[in-house]
C-alpha positions in Angstrom: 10.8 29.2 20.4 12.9 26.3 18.6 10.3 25.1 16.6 12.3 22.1 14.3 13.4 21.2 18.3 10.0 20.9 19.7 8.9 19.2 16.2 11.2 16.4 16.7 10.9 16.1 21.1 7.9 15.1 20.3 8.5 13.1 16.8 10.9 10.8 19.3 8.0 10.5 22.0 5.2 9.3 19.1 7.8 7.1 17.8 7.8 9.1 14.0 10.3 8.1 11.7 13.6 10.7 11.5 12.1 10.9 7.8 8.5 11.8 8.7 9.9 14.2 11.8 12.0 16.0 9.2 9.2 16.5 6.7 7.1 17.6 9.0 9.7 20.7 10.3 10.3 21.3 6.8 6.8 21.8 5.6 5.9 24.3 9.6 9.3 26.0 8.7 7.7 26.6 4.7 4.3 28.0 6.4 6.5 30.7 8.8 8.3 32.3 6.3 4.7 32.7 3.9 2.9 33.6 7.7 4.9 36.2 9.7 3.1 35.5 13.4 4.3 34.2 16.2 3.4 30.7 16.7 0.8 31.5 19.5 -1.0 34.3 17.3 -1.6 31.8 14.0 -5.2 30.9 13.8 -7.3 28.7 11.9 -8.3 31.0 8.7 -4.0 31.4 8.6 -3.7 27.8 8.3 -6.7 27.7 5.6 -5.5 30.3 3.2 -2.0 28.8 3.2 -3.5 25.5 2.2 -5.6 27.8 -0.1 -2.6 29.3 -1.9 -1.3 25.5 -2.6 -4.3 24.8 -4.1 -4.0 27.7 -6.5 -0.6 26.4 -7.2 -2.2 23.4 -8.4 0.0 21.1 -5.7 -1.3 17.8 -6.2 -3.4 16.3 -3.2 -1.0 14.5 -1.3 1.4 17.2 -1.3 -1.1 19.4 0.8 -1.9 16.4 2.3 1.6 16.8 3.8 1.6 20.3 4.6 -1.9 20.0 6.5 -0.6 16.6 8.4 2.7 18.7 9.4 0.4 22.0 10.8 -1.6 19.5 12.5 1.1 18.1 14.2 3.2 21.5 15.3 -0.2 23.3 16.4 -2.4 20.0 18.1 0.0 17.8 18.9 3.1 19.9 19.9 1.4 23.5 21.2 -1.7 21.5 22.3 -4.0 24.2 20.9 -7.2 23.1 20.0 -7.2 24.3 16.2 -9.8 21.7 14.6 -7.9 22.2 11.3 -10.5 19.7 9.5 -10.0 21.1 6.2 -11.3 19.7 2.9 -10.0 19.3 -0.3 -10.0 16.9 -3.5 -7.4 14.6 -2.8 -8.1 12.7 -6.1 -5.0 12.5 -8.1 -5.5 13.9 -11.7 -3.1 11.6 -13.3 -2.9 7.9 -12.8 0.6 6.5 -11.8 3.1 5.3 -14.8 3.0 1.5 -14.9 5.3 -0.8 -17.2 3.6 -3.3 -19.2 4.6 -6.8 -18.1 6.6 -7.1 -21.3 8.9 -3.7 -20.3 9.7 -5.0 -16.7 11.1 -7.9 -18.6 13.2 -5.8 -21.2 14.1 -3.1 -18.0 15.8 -6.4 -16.1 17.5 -7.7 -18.8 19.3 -4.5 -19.4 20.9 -4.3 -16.3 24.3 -6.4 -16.4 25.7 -5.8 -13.3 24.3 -8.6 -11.0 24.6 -7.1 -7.7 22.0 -4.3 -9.4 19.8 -6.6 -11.1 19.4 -8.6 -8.0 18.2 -5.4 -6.2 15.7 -3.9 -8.8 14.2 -7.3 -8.9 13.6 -7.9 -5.6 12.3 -4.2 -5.3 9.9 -5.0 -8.5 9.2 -8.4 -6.8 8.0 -8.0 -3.5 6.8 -4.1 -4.1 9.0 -2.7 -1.8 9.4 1.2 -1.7 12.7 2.5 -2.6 13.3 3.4 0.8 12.1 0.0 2.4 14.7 -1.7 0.2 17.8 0.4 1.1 16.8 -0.1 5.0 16.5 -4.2 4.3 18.8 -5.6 6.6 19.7 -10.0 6.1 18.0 -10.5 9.1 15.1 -9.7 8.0 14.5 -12.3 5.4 13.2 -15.7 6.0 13.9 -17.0 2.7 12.9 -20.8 4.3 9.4 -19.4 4.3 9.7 -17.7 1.4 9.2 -14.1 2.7 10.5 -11.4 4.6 9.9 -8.6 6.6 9.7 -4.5 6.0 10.6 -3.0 9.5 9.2 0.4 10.4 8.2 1.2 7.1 5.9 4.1 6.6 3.9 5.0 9.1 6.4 3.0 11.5 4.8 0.0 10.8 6.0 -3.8 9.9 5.0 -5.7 6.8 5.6 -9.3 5.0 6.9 -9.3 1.3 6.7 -12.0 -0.5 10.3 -13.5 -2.0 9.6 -14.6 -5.5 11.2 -18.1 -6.4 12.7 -16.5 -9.0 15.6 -14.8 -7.1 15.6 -16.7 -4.0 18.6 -19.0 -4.9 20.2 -15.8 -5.9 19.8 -14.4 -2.7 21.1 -17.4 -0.7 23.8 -16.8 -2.5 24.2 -13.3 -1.9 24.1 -13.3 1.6 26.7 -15.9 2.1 29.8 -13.8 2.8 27.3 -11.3 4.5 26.7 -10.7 8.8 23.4 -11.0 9.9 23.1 -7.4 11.4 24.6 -6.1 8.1 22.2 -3.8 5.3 21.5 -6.3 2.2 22.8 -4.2 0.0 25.9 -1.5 0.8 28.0 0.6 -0.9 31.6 1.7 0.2 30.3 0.1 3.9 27.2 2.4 3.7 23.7 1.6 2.9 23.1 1.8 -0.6 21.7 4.9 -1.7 18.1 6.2 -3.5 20.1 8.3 -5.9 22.0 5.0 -6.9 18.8 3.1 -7.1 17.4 6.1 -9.3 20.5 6.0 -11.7 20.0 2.3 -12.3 16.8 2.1 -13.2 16.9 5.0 -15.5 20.1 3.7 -17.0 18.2 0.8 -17.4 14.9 2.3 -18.9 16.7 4.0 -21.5 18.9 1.3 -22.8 15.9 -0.8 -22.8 14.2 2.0 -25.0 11.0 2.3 -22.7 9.7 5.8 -23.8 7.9 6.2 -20.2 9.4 8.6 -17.0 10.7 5.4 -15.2 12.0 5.6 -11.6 11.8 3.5 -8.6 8.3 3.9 -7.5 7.2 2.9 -11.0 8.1 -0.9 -10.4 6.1 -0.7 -7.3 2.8 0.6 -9.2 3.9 -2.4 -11.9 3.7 -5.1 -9.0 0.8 -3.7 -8.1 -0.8 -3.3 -11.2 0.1 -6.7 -12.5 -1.0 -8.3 -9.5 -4.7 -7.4 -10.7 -3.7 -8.3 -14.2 -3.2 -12.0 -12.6 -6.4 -12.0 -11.1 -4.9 -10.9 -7.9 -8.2 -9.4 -5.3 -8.0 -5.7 -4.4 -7.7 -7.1 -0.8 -4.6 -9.3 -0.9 -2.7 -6.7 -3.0 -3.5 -3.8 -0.6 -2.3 -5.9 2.1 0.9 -6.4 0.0 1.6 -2.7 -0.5 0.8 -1.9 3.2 -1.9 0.6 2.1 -3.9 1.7 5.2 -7.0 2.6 3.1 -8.5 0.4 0.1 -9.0 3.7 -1.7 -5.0 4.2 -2.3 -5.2 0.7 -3.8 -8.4 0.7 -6.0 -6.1 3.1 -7.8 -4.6 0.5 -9.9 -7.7 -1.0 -10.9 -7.8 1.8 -13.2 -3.8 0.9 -14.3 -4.3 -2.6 -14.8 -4.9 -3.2 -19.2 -5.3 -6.6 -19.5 -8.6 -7.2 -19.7 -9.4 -3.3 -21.1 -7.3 -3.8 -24.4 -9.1 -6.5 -25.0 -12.6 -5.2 -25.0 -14.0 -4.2 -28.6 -15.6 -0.7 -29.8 -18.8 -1.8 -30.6 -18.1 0.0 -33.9 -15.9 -2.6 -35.1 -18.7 -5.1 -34.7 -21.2 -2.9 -36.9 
């Protein structure tokens, strides 16, 4: 049995992302080699101690999350055995998400020089776009008129509006002069650009803007987010923004956002 082969058959007939298909045969393939049955034979208390074992391992929640998504998949969806894997677990994260103050996204732009760069960490700050969602934007899919544009099957396959900050719209109207309307935004040697790129950019950037935090790309996305609420922003409007499908993922950054915390005395200074 060609399991990775079955995996993606039916990854193509749901309509799953190539990204989500191969995560999914990569987290069945990581179960077989830890449980030596035969697909048919695997049963419930299998799939339970394997999830078990992560959990001693201390895997954080969406990680197992992943693995138990995956299973799901291969044994429900693709064997069509009735497994009932409802499995529970604490999902709550233990750490919150590294945010940059509103004062270090301004130092972390100005220290990228190369325009073409700056232009794309921006906008990826700026409409709290994913790393991947940004290297996948394509020109036809702003409508810089409206102000907005559109993230096309993002995770989960689905479509979502970003907003286009004023900011860098003039910017972009230039930038997509000289380009085709089919053509990626933003290439490299006639390629999309890449996440490693991206990743080298904004640590580059971090560092010579002396921010003592672990930044990388999904950190401007938990900044947007995070000083959306700042603003006044509602919970609502920003998880609609990020695409979150529950209000959960999002009430995360209520616990990010500083601005009105700092403020708040110890009641010991006022004795």
């Amino acid at each position: 049995m060609e399991i990775n082969y079955l995996i993606q058959r039916e990854g193509l007939r749901r309509g799953l992302s190539p990204r989500t298909t191969t995560t999914y045969c990569k987290c069945v393939e990581q179960f077989f080699k830890q449980c030596h049955k035969g697909p048919k034979e695997v049963t419930k208390k299998d799939i339970r101690e394997y999830i078990d074992k992560l959990v001693d391992k201390k895997r954080a929640g969406n990680t197992i999350n992943v693995y138990l998504n995956s299973l799901k998949f291969f044994f429900e969806e693709v064997l069509k055995r009735n497994m009932q894997l409802k499995i529970k677990y604490s999902k709550v994260p233990k750490t919150l998400p590294i945010v940059l103050t509103q004062e270090e996204t301004k130092k972390l732009f100005e220290a990228i020089k190369n325009e073409k760069h700056k232009l794309m960490v921006e906008l990826m700050y700026s409409a709290g776009l994913r790393v991947s969602e940004l290297v996948n934007l394509k020109v036809k899919d702003l409508e810089l008129d409206n102000n907005y544009g559109w993230v096309r099957n993002g995770k989960g396959g689905k479509d979502r509006m970003f907003v286009i900050a004023e900011k860098i719209k003039n910017r972009l109207i230039e930038y997509i002069k000289n380009l085709n309307y089919e053509e990626h935004l933003f290439s490299g040697h006639r390629t999309p650009i890449s996440r490693r790129t991206l990743q080298v950019i904004i640590k580059d950037a971090a560092k010579k803007a002396r921010i003592n935090k672990k930044v990388h790309p999904h950190t401007l996305r938990h900044s947007f987010a995070t000083h959306l609420i700042e603003n006044g922003c509602d919970i609502s409007s920003v998880q609609s923004l990020l695409g979150h499908n529950s209000i959960q993922t999002t009430m995360t950054y209520l616990h990010t956002a500083s601005n009105k915390m700092i403020k708040v005395k110890s009641p010991f200074d006022i004795l």
